[in-house]
py3Dmol code that shows the C-alpha trace and the ligand (Angstrom):
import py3Dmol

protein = """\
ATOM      1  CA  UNK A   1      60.153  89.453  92.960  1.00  0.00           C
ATOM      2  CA  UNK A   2      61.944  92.378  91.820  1.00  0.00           C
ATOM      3  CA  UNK A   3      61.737  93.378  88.325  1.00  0.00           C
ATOM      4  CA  UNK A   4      64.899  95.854  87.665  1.00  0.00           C
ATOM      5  CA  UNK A   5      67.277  94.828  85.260  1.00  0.00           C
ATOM      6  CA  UNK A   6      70.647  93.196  86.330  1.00  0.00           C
ATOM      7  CA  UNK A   7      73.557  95.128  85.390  1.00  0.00           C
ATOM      8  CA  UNK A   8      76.564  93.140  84.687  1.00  0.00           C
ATOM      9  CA  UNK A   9      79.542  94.183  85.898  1.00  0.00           C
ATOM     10  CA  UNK A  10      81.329  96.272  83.020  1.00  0.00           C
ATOM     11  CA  UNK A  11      84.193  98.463  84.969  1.00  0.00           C
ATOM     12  CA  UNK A  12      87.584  97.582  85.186  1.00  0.00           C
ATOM     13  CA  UNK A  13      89.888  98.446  88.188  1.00  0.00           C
ATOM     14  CA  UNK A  14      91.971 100.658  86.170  1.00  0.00           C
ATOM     15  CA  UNK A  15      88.647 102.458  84.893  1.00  0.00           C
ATOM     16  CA  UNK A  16      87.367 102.342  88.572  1.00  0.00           C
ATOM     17  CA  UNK A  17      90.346 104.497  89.467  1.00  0.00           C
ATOM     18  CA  UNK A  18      89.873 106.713  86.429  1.00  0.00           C
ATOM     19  CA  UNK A  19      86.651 107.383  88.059  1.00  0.00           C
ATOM     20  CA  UNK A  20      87.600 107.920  91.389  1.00  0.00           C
ATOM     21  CA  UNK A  21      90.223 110.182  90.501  1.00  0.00           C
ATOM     22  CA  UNK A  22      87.807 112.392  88.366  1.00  0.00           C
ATOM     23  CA  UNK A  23      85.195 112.540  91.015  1.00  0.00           C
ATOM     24  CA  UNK A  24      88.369 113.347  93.445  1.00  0.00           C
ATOM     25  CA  UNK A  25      89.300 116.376  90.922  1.00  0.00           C
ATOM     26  CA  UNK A  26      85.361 117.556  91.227  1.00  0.00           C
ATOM     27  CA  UNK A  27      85.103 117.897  94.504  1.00  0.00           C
ATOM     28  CA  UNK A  28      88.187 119.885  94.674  1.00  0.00           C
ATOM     29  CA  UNK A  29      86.831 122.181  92.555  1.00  0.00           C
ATOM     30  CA  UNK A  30      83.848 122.638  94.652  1.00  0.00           C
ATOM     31  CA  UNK A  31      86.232 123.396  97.137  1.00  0.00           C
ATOM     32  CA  UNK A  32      88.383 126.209  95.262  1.00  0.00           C
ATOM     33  CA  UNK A  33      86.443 127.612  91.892  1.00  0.00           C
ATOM     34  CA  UNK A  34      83.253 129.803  92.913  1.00  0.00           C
ATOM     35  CA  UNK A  35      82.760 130.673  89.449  1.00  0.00           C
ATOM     36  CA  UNK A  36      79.347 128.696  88.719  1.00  0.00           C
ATOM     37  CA  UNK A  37      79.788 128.246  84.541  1.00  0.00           C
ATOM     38  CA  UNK A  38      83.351 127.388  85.403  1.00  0.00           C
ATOM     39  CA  UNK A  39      82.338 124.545  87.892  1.00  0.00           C
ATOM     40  CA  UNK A  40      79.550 123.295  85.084  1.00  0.00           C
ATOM     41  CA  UNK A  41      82.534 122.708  82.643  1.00  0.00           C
ATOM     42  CA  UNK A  42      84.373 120.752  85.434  1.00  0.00           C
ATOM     43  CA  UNK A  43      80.837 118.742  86.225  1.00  0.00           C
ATOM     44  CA  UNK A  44      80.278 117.772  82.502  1.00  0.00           C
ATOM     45  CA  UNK A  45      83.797 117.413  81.726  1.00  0.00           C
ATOM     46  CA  UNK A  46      84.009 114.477  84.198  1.00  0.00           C
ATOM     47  CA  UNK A  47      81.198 113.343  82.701  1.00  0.00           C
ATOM     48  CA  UNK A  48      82.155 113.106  79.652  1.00  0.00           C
ATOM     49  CA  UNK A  49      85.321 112.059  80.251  1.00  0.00           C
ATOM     50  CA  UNK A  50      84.361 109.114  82.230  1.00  0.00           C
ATOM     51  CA  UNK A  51      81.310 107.723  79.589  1.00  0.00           C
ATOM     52  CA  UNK A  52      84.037 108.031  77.045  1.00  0.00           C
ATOM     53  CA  UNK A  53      85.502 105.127  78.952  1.00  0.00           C
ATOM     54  CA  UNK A  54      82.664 103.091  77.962  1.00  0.00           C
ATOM     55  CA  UNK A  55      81.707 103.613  74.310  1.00  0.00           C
ATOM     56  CA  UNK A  56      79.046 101.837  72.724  1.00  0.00           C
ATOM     57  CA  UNK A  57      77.344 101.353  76.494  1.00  0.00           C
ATOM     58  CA  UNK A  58      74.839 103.721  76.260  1.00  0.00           C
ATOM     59  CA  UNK A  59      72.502 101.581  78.225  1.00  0.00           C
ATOM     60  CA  UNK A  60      74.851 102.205  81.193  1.00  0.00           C
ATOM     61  CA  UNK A  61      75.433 106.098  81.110  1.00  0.00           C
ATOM     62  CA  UNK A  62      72.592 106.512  83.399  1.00  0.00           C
ATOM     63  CA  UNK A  63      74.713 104.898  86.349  1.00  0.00           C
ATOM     64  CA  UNK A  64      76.660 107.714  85.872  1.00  0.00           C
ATOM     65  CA  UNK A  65      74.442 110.437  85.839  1.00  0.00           C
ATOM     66  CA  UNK A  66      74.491 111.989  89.608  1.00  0.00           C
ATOM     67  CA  UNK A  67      78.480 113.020  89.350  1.00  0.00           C
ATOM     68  CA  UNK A  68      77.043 116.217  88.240  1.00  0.00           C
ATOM     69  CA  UNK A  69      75.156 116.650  91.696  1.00  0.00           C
ATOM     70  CA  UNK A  70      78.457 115.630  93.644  1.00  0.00           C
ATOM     71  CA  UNK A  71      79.853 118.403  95.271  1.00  0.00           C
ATOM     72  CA  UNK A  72      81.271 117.083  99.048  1.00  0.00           C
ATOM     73  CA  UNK A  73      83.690 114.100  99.690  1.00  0.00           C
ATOM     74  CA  UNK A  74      80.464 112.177 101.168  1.00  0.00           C
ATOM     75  CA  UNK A  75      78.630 112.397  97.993  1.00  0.00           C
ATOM     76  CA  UNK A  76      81.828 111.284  96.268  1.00  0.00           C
ATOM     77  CA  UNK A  77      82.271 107.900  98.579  1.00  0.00           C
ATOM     78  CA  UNK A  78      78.453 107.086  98.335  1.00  0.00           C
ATOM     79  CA  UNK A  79      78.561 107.681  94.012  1.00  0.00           C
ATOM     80  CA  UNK A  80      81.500 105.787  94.180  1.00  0.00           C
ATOM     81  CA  UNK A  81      80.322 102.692  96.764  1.00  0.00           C
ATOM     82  CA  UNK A  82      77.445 102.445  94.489  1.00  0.00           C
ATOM     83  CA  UNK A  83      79.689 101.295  91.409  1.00  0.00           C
ATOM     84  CA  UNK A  84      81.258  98.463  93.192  1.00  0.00           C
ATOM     85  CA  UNK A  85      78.488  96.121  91.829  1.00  0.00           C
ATOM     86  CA  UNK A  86      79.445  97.067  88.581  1.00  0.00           C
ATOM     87  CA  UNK A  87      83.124  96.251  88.926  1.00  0.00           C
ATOM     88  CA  UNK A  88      84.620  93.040  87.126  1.00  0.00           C
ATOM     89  CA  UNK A  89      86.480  91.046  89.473  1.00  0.00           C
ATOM     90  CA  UNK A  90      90.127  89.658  88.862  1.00  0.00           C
ATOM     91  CA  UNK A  91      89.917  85.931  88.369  1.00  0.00           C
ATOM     92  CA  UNK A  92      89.585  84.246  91.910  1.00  0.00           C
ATOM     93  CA  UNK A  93      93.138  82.913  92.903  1.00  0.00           C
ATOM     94  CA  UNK A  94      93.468  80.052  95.082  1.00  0.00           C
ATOM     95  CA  UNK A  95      96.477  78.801  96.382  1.00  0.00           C
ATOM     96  CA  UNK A  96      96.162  76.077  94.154  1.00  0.00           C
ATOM     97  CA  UNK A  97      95.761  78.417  91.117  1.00  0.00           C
ATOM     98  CA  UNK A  98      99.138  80.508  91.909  1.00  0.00           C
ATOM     99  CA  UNK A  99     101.085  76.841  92.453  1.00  0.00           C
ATOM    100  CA  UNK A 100     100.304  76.328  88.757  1.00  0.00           C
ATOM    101  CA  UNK A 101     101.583  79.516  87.871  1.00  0.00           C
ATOM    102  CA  UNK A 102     104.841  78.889  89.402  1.00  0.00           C
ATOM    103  CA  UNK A 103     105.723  75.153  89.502  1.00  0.00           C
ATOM    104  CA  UNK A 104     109.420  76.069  90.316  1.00  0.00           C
ATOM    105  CA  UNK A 105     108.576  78.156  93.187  1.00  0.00           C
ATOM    106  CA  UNK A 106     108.720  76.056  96.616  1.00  0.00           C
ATOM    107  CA  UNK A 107     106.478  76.691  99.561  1.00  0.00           C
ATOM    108  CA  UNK A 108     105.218  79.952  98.710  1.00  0.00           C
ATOM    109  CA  UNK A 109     103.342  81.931 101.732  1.00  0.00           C
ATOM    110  CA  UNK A 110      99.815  82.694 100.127  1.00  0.00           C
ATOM    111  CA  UNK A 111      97.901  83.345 103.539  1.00  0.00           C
ATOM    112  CA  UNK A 112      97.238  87.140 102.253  1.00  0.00           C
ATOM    113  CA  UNK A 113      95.310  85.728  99.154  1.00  0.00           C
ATOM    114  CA  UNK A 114      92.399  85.648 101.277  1.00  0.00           C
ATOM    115  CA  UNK A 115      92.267  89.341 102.391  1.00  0.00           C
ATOM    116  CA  UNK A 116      92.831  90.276  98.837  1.00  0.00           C
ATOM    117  CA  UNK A 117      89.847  92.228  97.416  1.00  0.00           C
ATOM    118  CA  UNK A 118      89.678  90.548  93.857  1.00  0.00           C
ATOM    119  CA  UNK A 119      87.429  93.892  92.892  1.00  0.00           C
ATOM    120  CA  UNK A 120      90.665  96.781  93.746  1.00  0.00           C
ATOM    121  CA  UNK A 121      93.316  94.676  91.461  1.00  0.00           C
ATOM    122  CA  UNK A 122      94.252  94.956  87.805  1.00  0.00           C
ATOM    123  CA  UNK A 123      97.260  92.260  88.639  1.00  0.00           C
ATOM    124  CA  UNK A 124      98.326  90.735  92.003  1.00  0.00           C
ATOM    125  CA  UNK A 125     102.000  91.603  92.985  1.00  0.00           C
ATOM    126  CA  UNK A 126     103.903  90.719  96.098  1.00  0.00           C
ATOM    127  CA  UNK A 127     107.308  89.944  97.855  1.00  0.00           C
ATOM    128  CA  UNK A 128     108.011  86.550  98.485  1.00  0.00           C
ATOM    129  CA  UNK A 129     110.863  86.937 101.463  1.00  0.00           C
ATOM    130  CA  UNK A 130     111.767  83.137 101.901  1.00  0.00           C
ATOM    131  CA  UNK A 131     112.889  83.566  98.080  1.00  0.00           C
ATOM    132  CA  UNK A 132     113.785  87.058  98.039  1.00  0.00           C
ATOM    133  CA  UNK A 133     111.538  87.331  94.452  1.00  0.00           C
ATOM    134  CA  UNK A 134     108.832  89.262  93.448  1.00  0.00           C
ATOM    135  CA  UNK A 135     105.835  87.243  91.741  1.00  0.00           C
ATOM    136  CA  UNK A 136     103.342  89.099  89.746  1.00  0.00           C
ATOM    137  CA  UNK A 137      99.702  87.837  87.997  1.00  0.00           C
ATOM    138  CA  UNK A 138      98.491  89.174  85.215  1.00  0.00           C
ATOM    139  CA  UNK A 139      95.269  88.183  83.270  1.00  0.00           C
ATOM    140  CA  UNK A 140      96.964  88.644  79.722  1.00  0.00           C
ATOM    141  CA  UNK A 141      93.765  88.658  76.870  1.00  0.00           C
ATOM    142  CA  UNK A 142      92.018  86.509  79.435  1.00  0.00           C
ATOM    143  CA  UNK A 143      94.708  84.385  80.464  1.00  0.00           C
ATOM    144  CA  UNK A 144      96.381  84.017  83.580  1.00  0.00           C
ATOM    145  CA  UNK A 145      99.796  84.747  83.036  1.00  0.00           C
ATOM    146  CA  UNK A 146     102.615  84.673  86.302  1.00  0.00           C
ATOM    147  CA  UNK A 147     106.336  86.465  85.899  1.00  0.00           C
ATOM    148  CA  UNK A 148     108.882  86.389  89.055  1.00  0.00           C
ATOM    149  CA  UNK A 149     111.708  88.450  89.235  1.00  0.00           C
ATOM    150  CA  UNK A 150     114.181  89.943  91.625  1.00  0.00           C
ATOM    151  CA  UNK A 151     113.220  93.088  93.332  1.00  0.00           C
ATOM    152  CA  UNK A 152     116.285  95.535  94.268  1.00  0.00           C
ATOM    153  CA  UNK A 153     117.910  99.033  94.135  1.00  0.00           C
ATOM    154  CA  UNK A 154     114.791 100.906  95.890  1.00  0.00           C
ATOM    155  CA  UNK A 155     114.243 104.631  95.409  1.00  0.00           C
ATOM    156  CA  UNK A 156     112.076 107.292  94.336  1.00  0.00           C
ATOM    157  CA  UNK A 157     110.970 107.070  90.630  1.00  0.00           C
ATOM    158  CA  UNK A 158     108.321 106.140  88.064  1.00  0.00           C
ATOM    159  CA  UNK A 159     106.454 103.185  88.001  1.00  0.00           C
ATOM    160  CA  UNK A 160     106.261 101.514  84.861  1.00  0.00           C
ATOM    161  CA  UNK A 161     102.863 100.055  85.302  1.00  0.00           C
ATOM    162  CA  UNK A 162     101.147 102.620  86.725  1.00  0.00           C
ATOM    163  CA  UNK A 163     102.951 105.474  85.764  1.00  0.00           C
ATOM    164  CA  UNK A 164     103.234 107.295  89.320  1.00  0.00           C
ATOM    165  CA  UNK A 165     105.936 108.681  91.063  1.00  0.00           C
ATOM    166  CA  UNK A 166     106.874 107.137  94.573  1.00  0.00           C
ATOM    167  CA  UNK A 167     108.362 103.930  96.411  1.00  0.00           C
ATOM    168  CA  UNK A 168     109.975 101.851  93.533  1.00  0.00           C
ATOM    169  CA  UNK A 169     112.052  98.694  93.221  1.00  0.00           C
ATOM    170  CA  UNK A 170     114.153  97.236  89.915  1.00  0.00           C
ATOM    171  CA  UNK A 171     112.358  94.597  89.164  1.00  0.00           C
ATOM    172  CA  UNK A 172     114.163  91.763  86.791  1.00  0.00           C
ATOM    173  CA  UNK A 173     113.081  89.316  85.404  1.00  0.00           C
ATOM    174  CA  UNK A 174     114.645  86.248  83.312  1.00  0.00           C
ATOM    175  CA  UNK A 175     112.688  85.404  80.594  1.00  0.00           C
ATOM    176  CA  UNK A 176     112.940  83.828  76.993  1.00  0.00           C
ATOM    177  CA  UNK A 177     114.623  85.365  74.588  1.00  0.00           C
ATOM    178  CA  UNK A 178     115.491  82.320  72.152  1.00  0.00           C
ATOM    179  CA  UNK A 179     114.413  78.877  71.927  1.00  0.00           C
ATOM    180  CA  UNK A 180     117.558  77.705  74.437  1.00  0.00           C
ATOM    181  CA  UNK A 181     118.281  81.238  75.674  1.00  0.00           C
ATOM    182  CA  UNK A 182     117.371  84.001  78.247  1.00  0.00           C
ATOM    183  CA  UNK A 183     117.881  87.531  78.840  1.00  0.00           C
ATOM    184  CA  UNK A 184     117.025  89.696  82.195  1.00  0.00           C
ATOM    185  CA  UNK A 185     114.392  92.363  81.711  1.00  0.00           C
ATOM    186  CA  UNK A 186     114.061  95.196  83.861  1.00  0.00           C
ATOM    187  CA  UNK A 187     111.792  97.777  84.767  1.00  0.00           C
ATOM    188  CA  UNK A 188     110.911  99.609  87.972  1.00  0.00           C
ATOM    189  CA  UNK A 189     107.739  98.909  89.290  1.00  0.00           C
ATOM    190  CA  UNK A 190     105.731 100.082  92.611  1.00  0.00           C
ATOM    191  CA  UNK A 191     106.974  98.643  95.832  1.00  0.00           C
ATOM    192  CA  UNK A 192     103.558  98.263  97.402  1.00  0.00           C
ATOM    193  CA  UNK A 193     101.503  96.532  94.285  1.00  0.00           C
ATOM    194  CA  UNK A 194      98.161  97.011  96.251  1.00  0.00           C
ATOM    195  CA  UNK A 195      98.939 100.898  96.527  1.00  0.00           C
ATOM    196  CA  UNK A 196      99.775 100.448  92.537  1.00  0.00           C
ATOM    197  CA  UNK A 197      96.493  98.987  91.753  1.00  0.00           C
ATOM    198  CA  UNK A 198      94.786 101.638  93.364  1.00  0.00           C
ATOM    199  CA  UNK A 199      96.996 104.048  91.230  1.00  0.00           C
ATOM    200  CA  UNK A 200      96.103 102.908  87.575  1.00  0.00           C
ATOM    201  CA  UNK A 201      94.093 104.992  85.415  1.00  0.00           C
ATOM    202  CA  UNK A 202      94.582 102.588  82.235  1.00  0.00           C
ATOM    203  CA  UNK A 203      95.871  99.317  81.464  1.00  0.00           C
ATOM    204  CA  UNK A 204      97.886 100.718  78.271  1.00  0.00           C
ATOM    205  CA  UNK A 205     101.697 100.522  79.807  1.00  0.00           C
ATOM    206  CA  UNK A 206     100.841  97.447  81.854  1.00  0.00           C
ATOM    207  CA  UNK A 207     100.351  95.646  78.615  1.00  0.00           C
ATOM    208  CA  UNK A 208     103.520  97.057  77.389  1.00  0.00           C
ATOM    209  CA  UNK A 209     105.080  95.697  80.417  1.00  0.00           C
ATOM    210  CA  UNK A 210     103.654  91.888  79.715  1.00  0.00           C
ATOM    211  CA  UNK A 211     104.752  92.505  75.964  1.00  0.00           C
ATOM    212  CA  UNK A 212     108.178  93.251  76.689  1.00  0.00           C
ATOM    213  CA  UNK A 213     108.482  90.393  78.971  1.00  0.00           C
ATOM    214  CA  UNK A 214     106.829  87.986  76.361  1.00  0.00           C
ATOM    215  CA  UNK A 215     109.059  89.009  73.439  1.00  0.00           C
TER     216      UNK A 215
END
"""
ligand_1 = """\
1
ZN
Zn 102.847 101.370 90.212
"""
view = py3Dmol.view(width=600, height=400)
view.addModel(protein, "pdb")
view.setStyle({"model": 0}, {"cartoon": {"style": "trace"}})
view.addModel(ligand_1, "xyz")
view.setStyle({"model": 1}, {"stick": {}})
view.zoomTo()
view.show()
């Protein structure tokens, strides 16, 4: 028997990203900045940056240690293959699951659930063409929440849920207003939700999003 202590997983997607995108900007600098007290402030500034993600976790900054060492891309995918144990999951979806979510919604083609890694998502998103609607999952303050929509007028532009700039769609939604009456909401979103997920850095206009449809 082994006697390390499990680690439970404690990083979001969206943080996951965060780190990826700071290791990303590290070894670019290795690439470009000779200056060695220069590069230090880039090696502890990730650091830094990325255990502030995590306060009150002190237990876990060790995990995180070695981004000062990374200087090459290979260095960068092994640091970051070795925090995939450490990533929390979205809930597991089964068809069943999604039905619930959207009782209205007839014969909806879920085949791609199962190629859907549950560790790269913050929400799942797709295009449902039989019903020309876009269906999104959220886990809302632990609770599986599912909006559809229309998806239409794509172009270039801002995301509003991960904040990027490329392939977006109007995506509108009727929800509740009133206690007999509805309103469309709409907001342009990613057109390829898996690319989104892997674009998040923070889950802080997401949540606006699910607000904004809720009120
Ligand atoms: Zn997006």
């Amino acid at each position: 028997m082994t006697s390390h202590i499990e680690v439970q997983p404690f990083i979001r997607n969206d943080q996951f990203n965060f780190i990826k995108f700071q290791v990303k900007h590290l070894v670019n600098a290795h690439s470009t900045v000779k200056d060695p007290d220069v590069l230090k402030a880039v090696q502890y500034g990730a650091l830094d940056n990325i255990i502030n993600l995590f306060p009150e976790m002190e237990e876990h900054y060790r995990i995180f240690d070695e981004i000062v060492e990374i200087k090459e891309e290979i260095q960068a995918e092994n640091f970051l293959a070795g925090l995939k144990p450490y990533i929390i999951p979205f809930k597991q979806l089964t068809e069943k699951t999604v039905g619930k979510l959207f009782p209205k919604a007839k014969k909806l083609k879920l085949q791609f659930l199962k190629d859907i890694d549950f560790k790269e998502i913050t929400y799942l998103g797709w295009y449902d063409i039989r019903s020309e609607k876009k269906f999104l999952i959220f886990d809302y303050k632990g609770k599986l929440m599912g909006v559809q929509g229309t998806f239409r007028h794509k172009t270039k532009g801002v995301c509003s849920l991960c904040n990027r700039h490329g392939e977006v769609g109007m995506f509108m939604a009727n929800v509740k207003s009133g206690k007999e009456t509805y309103t469309n909401r709409g907001n342009y979103i990613c057109d390829d939700s898996q690319e989104c997920n892997g674009n998040l850095q923070s889950l802080d206009r997401l949540e606006n999003f699910i607000e904004n449809l809720k009120n």
